[in-house]
C-alpha positions as CSV (number, residue, x, y, z in Angstrom):
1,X,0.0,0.0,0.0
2,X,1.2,3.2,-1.0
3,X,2.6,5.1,2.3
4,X,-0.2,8.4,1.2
5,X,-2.9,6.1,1.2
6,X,-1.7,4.0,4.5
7,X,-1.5,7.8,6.4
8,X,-5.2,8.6,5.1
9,X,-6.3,5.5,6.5
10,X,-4.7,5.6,10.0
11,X,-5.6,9.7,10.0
12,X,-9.6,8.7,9.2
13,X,-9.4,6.0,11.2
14,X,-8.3,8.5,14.0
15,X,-11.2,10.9,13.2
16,X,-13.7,7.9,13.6
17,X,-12.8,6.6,16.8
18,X,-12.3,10.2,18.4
19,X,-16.0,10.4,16.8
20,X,-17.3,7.6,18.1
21,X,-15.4,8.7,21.8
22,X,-17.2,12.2,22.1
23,X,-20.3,10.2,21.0
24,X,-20.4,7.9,24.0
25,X,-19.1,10.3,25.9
26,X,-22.3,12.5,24.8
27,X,-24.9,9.8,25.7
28,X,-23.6,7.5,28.4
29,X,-22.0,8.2,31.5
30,X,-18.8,6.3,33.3
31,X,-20.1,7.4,36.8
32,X,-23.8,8.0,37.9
33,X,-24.2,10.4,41.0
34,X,-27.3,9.8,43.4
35,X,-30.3,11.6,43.7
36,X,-29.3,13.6,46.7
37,X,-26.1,14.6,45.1
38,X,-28.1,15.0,41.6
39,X,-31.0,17.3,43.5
40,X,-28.4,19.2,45.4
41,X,-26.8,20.2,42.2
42,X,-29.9,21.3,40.2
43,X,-31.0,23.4,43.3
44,X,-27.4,24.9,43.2
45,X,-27.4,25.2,39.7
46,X,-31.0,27.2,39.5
47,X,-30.1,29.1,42.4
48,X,-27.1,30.7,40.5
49,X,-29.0,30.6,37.1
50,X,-32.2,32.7,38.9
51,X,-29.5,35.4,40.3
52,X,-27.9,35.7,36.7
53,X,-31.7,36.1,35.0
54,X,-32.3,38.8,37.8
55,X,-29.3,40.4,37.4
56,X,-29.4,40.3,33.4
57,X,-32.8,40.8,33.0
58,X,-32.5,43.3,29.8
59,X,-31.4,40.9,27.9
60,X,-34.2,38.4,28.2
61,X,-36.5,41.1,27.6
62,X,-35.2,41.8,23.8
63,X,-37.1,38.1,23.2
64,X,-40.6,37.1,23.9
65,X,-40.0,33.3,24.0
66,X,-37.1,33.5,26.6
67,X,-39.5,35.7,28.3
68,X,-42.2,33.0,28.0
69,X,-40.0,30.7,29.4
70,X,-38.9,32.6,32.4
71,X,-42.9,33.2,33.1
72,X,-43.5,29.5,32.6
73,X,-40.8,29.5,35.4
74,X,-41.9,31.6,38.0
75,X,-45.8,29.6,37.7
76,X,-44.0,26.5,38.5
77,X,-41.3,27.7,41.5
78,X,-43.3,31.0,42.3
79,X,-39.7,32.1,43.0
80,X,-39.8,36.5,43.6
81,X,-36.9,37.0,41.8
82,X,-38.5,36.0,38.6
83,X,-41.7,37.7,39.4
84,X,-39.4,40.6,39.8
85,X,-37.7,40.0,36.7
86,X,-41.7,39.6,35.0
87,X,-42.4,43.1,36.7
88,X,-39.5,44.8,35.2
89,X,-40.7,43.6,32.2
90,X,-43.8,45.0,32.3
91,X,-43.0,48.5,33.3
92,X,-39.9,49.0,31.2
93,X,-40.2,46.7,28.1
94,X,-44.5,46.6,27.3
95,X,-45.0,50.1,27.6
96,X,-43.2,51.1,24.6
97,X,-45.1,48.9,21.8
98,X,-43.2,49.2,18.7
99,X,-45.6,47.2,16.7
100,X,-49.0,45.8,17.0
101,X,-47.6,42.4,17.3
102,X,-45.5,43.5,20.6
103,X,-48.9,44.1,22.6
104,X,-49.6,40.2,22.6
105,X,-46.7,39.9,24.6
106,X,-48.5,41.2,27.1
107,X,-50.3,38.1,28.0
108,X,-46.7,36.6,28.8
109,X,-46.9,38.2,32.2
110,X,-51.1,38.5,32.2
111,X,-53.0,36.1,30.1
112,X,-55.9,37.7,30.1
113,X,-53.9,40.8,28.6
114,X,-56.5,42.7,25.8
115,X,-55.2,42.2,22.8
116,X,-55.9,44.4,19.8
117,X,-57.2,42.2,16.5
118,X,-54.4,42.3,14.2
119,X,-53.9,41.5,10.6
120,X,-50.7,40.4,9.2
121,X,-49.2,39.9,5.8
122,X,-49.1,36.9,3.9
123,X,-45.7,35.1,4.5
124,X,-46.2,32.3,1.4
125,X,-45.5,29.8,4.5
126,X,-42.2,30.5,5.0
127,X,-40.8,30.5,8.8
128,X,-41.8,33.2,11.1
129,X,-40.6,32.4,14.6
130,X,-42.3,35.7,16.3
131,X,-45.3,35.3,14.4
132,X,-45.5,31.7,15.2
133,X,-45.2,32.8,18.6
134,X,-47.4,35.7,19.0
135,X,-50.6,33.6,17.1
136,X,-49.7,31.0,19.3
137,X,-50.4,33.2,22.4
138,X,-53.2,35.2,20.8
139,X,-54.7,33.2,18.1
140,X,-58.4,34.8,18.7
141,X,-56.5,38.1,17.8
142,X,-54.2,37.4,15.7
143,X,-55.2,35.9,11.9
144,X,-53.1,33.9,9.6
145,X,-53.2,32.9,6.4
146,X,-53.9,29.7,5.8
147,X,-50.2,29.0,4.2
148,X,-48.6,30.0,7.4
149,X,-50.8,28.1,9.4
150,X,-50.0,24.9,7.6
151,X,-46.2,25.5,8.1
152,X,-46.5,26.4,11.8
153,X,-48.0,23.1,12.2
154,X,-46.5,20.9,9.8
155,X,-44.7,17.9,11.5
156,X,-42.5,17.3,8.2
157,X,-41.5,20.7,7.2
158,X,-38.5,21.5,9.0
159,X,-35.8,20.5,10.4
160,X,-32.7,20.9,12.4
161,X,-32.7,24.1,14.3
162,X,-35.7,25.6,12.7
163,X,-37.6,22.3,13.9
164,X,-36.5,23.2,17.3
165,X,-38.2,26.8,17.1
166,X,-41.2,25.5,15.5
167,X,-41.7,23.3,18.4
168,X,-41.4,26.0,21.3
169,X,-44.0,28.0,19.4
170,X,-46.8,25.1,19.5
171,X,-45.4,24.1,23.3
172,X,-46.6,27.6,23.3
173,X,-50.0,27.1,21.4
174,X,-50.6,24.2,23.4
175,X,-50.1,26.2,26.7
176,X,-52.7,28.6,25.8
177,X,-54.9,27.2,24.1
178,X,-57.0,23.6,24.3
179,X,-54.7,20.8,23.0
180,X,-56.1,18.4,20.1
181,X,-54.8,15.2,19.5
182,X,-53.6,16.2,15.8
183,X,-51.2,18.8,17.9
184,X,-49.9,16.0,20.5
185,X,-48.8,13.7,17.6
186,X,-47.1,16.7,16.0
187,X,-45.3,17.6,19.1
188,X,-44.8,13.9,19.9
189,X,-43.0,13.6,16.4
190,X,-41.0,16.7,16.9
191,X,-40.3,15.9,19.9
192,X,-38.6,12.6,18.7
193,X,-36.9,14.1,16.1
194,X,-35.3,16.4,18.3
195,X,-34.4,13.9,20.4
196,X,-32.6,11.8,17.7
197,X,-30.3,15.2,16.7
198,X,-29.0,15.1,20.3
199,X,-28.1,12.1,20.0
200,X,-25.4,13.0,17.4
201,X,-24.8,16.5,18.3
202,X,-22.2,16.2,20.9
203,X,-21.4,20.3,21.1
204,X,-22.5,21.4,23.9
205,X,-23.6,24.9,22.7
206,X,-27.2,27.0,22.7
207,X,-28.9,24.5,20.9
208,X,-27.8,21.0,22.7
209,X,-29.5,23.0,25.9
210,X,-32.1,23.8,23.9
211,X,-33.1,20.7,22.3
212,X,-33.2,19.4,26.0
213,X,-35.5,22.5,27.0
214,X,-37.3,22.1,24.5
215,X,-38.3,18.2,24.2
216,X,-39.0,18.7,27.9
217,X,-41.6,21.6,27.0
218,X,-43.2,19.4,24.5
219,X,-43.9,16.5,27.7
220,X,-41.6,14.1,26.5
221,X,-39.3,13.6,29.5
222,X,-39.0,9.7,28.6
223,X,-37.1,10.9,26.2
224,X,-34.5,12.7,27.6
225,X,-30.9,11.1,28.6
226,X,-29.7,11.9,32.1
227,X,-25.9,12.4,30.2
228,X,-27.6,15.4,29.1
229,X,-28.4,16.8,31.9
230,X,-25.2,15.9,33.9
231,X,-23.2,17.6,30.9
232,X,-25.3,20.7,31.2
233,X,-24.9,21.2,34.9
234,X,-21.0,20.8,34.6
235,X,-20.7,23.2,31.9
236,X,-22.6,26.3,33.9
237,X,-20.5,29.3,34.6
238,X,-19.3,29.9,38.1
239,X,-21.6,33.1,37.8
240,X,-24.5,30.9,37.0
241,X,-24.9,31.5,33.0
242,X,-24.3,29.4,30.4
243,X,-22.1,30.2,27.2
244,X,-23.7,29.9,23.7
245,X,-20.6,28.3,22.0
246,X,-19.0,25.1,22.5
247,X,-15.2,26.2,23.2
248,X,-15.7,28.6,20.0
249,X,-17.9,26.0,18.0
250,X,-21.2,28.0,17.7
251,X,-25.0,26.4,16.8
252,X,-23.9,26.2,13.1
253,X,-22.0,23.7,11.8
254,X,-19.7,26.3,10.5
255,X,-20.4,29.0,13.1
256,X,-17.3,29.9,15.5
257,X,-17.1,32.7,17.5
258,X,-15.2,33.4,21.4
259,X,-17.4,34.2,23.8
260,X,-16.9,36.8,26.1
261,X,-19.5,35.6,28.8
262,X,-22.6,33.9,29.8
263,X,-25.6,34.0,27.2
264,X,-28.9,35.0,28.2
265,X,-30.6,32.7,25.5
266,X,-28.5,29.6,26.5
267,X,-29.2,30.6,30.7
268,X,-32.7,31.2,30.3
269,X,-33.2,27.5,27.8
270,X,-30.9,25.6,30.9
271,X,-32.9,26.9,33.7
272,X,-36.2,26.4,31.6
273,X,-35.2,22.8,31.5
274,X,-33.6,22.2,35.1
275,X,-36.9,23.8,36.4
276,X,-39.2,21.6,34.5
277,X,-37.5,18.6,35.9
278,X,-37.9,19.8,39.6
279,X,-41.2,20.7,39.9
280,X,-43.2,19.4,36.4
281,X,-41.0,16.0,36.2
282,X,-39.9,15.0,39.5
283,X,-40.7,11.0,38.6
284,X,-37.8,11.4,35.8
285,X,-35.4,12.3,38.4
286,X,-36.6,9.1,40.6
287,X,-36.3,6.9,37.6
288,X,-33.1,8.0,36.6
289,X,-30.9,8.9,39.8
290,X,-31.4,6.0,42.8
């Protein structure tokens, strides 16, 4: 064998097993700590994430569905900080409307918000992640054509990362709104899909905590690998954020950036999901930590 083609071979052979290594290494773990060492980390880790949100709290309020998420928050833990974080909101962000579509965003912090009917233009059903959202907060006010509608709750249309956003906004429909069994099968096959790219997607960046948050969201703790969650909790910042990059490797596949400190997209997705799992799915913990 030519000595070129024997070095290729030993060099891929190399890149396959350090593959397969961060692979494992992304879905199994060597050492399993107990619950009470499990529980007093997540209480640890949400303490310091809650303090960051407080602290940070302008720059969840640039983005409705983080905001969402921190309200979602506060109705299961009833913590005062984020209530305080929800008040700020309120008073600094909702009363300066820029567009008709930022008064449904009121509902985030009051659901019974009034809402003023609003039309919007035809997209041709391509994505819209804020108009996803807002109709799925304020679908009596809001009306869409019938094109964007399909798209918003097509199980088959997307995928990747735009999957992942899909999702949140029907988690966000279904939340509400009354559920339907058409909706629970889409969610349960996004949810599955999702589930399936973090398999694979060992970086442990914005959207690996995401995909996490958001599979949780969508009521499908069953599928969920505790691997995750133990890699999430080690990689929070000793000031309680998270970083959006994955030592520079960003959410795209050729996305690389430094970061310069904790990410309030990436906090707010890993507290969404530590949250969930102590108050909404407290049997997952049982089942998975002894």
């Amino acid at each position: 064998m030519h000595p070129l083609v024997r070095a290729l071979w030993g060099v891929g052979g190399i890149f396959l097993l350090v593959l397969a290594l961060l692979l494992l290494n992304n879905n199994y773990s060597l050492r399993r700590p107990s619950r009470a060492e499990f529980n007093g980390e997540l209480d640890r880790a949400l303490d310091k994430a809650t303090v960051w949100i407080k602290d940070n709290a302008y720059i969840s309020e640039r983005n409705p569905s983080v905001m969402y998420m921190i309200a979602d928050m506060e109705r299961m833990s009833h913590d005062p900080r984020l209530q305080a974080v929800l008040d700020d909101y309120q008073k600094h962000y909702l009363t300066r409307p820029a567009t008709l579509i930022d008064f449904v965003w009121f509902r985030l912090v009051s659901r019974s918000a009034q809402v003023p009917e609003i039309h919007v233009a035809d997209s041709h059903g391509e994505f819209n992640e804020v108009l996803w959202d807002a109709y799925a907060i304020a679908p009596d006010r809001i009306t869409l054509a019938p094109a964007d509608r399909a798209s918003m709750f097509s199980p088959t249309k997307y995928s990747w990362g735009a999957r992942q956003h899909q999702i949140l906004a029907l988690i966000m429909y279904r939340d509400y709104n009354v559920g339907s069994p058409e909706l629970d099968s889409t969610l349960n096959y996004l949810a599955e899909k999702i589930a399936r790219d973090a398999h694979f997607d060992f970086r442990l960046n914005d959207s690996y905590i995401q995909r996490t948050a958001f599979v949780l969201g969508a009521g499908r703790p069953d599928l969920i690998r505790s691997r995750w969650l133990d890699r999430i909790l080690a990689h929070q910042n000793t000031d309680g954020s998270w970083n959006s990059c994955w030592y520079g490797w960003c959410r795209g596949i050729f996305e690389f950036r430094i970061d310069s400190g904790g990410d309030g997209h990436a906090t707010v997705q890993a507290a969404w999901a530590l949250t969930m799992l102590k108050y909404r799915y407290p049997q997952w913990i049982e089942e998975h930590y002894r």
